[in-house]
C-alpha positions as CSV (number, residue, x, y, z in Angstrom):
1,X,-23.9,215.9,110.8
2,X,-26.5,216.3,108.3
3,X,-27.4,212.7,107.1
4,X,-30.4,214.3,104.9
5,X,-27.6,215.7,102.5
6,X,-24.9,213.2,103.2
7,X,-27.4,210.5,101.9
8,X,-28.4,213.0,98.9
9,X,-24.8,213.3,98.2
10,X,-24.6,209.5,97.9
11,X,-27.9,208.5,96.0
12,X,-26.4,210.9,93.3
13,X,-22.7,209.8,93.6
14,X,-24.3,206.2,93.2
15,X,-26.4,207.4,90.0
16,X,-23.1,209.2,88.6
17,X,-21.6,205.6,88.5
18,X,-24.1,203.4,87.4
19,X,-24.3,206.0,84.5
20,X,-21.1,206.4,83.5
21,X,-21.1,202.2,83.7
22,X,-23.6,201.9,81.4
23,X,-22.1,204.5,78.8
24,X,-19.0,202.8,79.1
25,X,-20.3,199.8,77.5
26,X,-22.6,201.5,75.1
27,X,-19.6,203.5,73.8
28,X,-17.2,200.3,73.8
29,X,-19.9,198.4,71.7
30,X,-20.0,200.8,69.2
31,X,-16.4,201.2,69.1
32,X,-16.4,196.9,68.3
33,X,-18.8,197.9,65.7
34,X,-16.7,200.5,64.1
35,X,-13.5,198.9,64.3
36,X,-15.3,195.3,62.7
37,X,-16.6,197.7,59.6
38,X,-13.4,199.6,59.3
39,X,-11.6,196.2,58.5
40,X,-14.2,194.4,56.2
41,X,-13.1,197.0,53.4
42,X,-9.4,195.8,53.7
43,X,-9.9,192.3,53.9
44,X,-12.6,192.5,50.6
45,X,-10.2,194.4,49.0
46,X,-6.8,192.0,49.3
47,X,-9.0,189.6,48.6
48,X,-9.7,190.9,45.0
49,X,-6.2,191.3,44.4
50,X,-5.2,188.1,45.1
């Protein structure tokens, strides 16, 4: 076996993840965000009519 490539293969693998971790969270934050604002307008406005 090649362990030069096989440990190539991994480091990247390993990068992949960590990535795709860290984007997760980014895009789930700003998802929080947007949900948060999207409501705000609603609750202002029922409030007014009240």
């Amino acid at each position: 076996m090649n362990y030069l490539v096989i440990g190539t293969v991994s480091v990247l693998v390993l990068i992949l993840i960590i990535f795709l971790i860290m984007r997760n969270l980014k895009d789930k934050k700003q998802f929080e965000e947007e949900v948060i604002d999207s409501e705000l307008p609603a609750e202002k406005s029922e409030k007014e009519n009240d």
